[in-house]
C-alpha positions in Angstrom: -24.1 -75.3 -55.0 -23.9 -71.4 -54.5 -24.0 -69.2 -58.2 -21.1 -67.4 -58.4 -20.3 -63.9 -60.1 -16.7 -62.7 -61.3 -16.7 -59.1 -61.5 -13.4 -57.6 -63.0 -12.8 -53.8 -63.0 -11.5 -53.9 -66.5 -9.6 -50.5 -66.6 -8.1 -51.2 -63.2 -6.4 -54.9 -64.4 -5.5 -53.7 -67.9 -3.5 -50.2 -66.7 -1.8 -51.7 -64.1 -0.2 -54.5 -66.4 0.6 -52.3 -69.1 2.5 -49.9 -66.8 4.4 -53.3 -65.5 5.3 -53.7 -68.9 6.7 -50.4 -69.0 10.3 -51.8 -70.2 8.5 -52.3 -73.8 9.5 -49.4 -75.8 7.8 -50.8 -78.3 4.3 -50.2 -78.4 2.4 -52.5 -80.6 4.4 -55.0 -78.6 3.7 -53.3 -75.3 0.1 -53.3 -76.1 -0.3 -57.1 -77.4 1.9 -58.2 -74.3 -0.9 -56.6 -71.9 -3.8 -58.1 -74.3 -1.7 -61.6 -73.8 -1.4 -61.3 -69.8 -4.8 -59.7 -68.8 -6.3 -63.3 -70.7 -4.1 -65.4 -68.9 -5.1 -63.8 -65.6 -8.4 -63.7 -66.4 -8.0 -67.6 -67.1 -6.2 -68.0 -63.5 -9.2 -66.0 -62.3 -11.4 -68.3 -63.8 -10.1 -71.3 -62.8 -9.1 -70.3 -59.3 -13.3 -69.1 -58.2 -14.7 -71.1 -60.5 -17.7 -68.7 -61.3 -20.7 -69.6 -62.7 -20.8 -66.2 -64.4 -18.4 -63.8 -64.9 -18.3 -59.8 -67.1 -15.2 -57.1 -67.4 -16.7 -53.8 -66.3 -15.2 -50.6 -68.3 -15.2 -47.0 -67.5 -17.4 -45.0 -70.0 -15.4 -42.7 -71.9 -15.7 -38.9 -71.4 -17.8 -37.0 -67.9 -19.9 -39.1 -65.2 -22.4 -37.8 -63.0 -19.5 -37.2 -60.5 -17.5 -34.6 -62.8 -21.4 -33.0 -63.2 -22.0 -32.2 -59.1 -17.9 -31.7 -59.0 -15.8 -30.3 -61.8 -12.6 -31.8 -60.0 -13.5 -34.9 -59.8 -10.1 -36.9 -60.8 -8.7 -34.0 -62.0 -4.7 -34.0 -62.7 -4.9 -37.7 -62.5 -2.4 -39.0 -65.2 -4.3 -39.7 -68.5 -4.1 -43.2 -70.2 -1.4 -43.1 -72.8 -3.2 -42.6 -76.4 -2.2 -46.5 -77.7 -3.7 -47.9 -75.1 -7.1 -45.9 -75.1 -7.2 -46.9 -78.5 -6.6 -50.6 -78.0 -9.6 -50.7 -75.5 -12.3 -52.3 -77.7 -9.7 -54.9 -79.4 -9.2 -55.6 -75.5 -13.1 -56.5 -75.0 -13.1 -58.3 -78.2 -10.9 -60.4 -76.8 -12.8 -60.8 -73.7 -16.1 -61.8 -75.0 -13.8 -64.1 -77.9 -12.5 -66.0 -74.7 -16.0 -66.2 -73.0 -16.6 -63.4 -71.1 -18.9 -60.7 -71.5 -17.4 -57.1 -71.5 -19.6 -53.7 -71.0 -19.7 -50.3 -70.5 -22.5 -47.6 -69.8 -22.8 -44.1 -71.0 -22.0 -41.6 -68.3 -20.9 -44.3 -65.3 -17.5 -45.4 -63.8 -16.8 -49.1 -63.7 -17.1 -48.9 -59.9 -21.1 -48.1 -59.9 -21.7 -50.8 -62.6 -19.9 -53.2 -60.4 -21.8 -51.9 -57.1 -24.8 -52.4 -58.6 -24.3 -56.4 -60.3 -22.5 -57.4 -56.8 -25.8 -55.8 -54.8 -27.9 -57.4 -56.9 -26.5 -60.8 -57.1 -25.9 -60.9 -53.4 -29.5 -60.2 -52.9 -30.5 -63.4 -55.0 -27.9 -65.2 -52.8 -25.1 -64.8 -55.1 -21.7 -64.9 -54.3 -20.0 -61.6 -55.8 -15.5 -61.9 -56.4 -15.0 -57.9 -57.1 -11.5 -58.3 -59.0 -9.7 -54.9 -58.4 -7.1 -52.8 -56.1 -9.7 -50.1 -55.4 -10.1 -49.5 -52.1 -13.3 -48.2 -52.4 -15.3 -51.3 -52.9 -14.7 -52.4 -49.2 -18.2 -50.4 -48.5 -19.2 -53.1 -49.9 -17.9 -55.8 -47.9 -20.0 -55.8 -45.3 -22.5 -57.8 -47.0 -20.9 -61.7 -46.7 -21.9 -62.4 -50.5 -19.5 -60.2 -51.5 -15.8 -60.2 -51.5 -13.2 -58.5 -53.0 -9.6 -60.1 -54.7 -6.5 -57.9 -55.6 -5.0 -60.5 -58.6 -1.7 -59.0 -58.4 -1.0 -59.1 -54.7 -3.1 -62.8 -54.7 -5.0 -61.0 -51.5 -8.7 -61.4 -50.3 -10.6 -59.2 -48.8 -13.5 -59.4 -46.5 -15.4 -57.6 -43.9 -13.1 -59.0 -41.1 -10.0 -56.9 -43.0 -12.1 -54.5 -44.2 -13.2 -53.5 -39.9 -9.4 -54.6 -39.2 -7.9 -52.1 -41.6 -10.2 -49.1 -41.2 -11.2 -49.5 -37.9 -14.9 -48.8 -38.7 -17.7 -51.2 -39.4 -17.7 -50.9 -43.3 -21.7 -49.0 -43.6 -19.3 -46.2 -42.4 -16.5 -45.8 -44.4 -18.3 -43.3 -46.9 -18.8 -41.2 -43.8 -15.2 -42.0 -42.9 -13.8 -40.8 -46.0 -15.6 -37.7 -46.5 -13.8 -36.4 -43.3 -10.4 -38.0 -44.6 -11.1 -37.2 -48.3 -10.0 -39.3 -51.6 -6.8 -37.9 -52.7 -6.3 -40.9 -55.8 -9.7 -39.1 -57.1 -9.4 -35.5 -56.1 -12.1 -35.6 -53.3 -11.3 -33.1 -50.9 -11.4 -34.0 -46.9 -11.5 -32.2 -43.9 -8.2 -30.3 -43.8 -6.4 -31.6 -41.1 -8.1 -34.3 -40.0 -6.3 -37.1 -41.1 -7.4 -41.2 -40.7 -6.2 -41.5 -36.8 -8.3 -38.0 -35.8 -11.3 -39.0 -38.0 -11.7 -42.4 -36.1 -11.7 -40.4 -33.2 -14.5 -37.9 -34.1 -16.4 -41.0 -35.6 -16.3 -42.8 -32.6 -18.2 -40.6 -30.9 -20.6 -40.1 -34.1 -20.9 -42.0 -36.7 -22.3 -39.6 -39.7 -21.9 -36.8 -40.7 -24.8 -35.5 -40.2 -24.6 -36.7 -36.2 -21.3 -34.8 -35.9 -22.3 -31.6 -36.9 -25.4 -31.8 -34.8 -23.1 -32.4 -31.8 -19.5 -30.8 -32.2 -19.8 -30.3 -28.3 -18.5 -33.5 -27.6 -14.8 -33.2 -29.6 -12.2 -31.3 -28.4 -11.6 -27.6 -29.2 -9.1 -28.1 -31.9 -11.6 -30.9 -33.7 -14.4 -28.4 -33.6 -12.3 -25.5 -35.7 -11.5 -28.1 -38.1 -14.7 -29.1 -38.8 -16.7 -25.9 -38.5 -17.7 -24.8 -41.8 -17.3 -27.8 -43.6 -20.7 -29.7 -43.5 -21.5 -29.1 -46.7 -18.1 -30.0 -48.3 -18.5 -33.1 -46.2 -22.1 -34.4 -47.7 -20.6 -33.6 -50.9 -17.5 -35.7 -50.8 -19.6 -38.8 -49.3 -21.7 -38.9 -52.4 -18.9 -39.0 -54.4 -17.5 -41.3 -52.2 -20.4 -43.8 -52.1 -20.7 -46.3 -54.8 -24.3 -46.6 -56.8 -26.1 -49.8 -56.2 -29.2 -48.9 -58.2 -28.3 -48.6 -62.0 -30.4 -50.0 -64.7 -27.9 -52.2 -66.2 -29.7 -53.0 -68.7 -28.5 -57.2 -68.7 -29.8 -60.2 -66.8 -27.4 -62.6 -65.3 -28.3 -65.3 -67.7 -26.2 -63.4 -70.1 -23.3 -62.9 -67.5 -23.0 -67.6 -67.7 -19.4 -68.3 -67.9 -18.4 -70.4 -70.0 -21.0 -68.7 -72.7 -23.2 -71.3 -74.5 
């Protein structure tokens, strides 16, 4: 039988059920409610993919190498409300209390950490279930080992969607989204070039760097958009692109769900 990894983007889960729970005006109540339906859905979770390992991923607090090479990265986003920043470790407590192991790393975001154990894994013919609403993990999905689950809209994703949805084989979506930029993290795009114009451009060339070495073959309009921008572009695709290389410092036999 095929090993299989649960990987949940902690921040991601926890937020978006303590904003649902925004009706709560009271918030030691607020905050124990969230504590009491991220472990039932991580139980569902559980039971429902059956892993035979399974970690909650945090964001480490404070700058990442992204806010180092760009200042804006995420900038205006709305902070986490003070209570629930607070509650954070109480929450991975909790996790590792009901059998699964919780982490963060100095200086990374969830999403690299996650890259990185769903590569990995898939390369030892792991199966990898990315819980999370982040679009960006469908670079990813082009690798069949590894798919991706939104728990509150009970929806899969694969590299058939993935293709479907963006129109682009998903190696390319990095490139993709450099031209269209990130606005949910504050990563600028080309201006004007929005997601029909940039399929256009890309199916002509498929890089950024093969774009700008041929802008002869878009149309007049295209080329003003993109001219002066290469830079920007290579920028915004490595903050785009997802690390798959960290030293994460755990082996899997400490990821075994249910713990020993």
């Amino acid at each position: 039988m095929q090993k299989k990894i649960l990987l949940v983007d902690g921040l991601n889960l926890i937020r978006r059920i303590y904003a649902a729970l925004e009706s709560e005006l009271d918030t030691i109540r607020r905050i124990e409610r969230t504590q009491s339906t991220s472990i039932d859905t991580l139980t569902r979770l559980t039971k429902q993919f059956l892993p035979s390992h399974a970690i909650v991923v945090f964001d480490a607090s404070g700058k990442t190498w992204r806010h180092t090479i760009f200042p804006e990265y995420k900038l205006g986003r709305v902070p986490m409300d003070d209570a629930l920043l607070d509650a954070l470790p109480e929450f991975a407590k909790l996790f590792r209390f009901n059998g699964i192991v919780s982490m963060r790393l100095t200086g990374w975001e969830a999403d690299d950490i996650i890259a990185t154990l769903a590569v990995k894994a898939a390369q030892n013919n792991i199966k990898s279930y990315i819980v999370s609403t982040d679009k960006g993990f469908s670079q990813l999905l082009g690798n069949s080992n590894i798919l991706q689950y939104d728990c509150f809209a009970k929806v899969g994703y694969d590299k058939v969607w993935a293709e479907e949805k963006f129109g682009l084989p998903c190696d390319e979506l990095t490139d993709y989204w450099a031209l269209v930029g990130d606005t949910t993290n504050r990563i600028p795009g080309v201006m004007g070039v929005g997601p029909k114009t940039a399929l256009i451009i890309m199916q002509k060339n498929n890089t950024i760097e093969k774009i700008y070495n041929d802008l002869t073959g878009l149309s007049e309009k295209q080329q003003k958009m993109l001219h002066g921008h290469y830079e920007q572009c290579l920028l915004s695709r490595q903050l785009v692109t997802l690390k798959t290389d960290i030293d994460v410092g755990v082996r899997l036999s400490q990821l075994t769900y249910p713990r020993n």
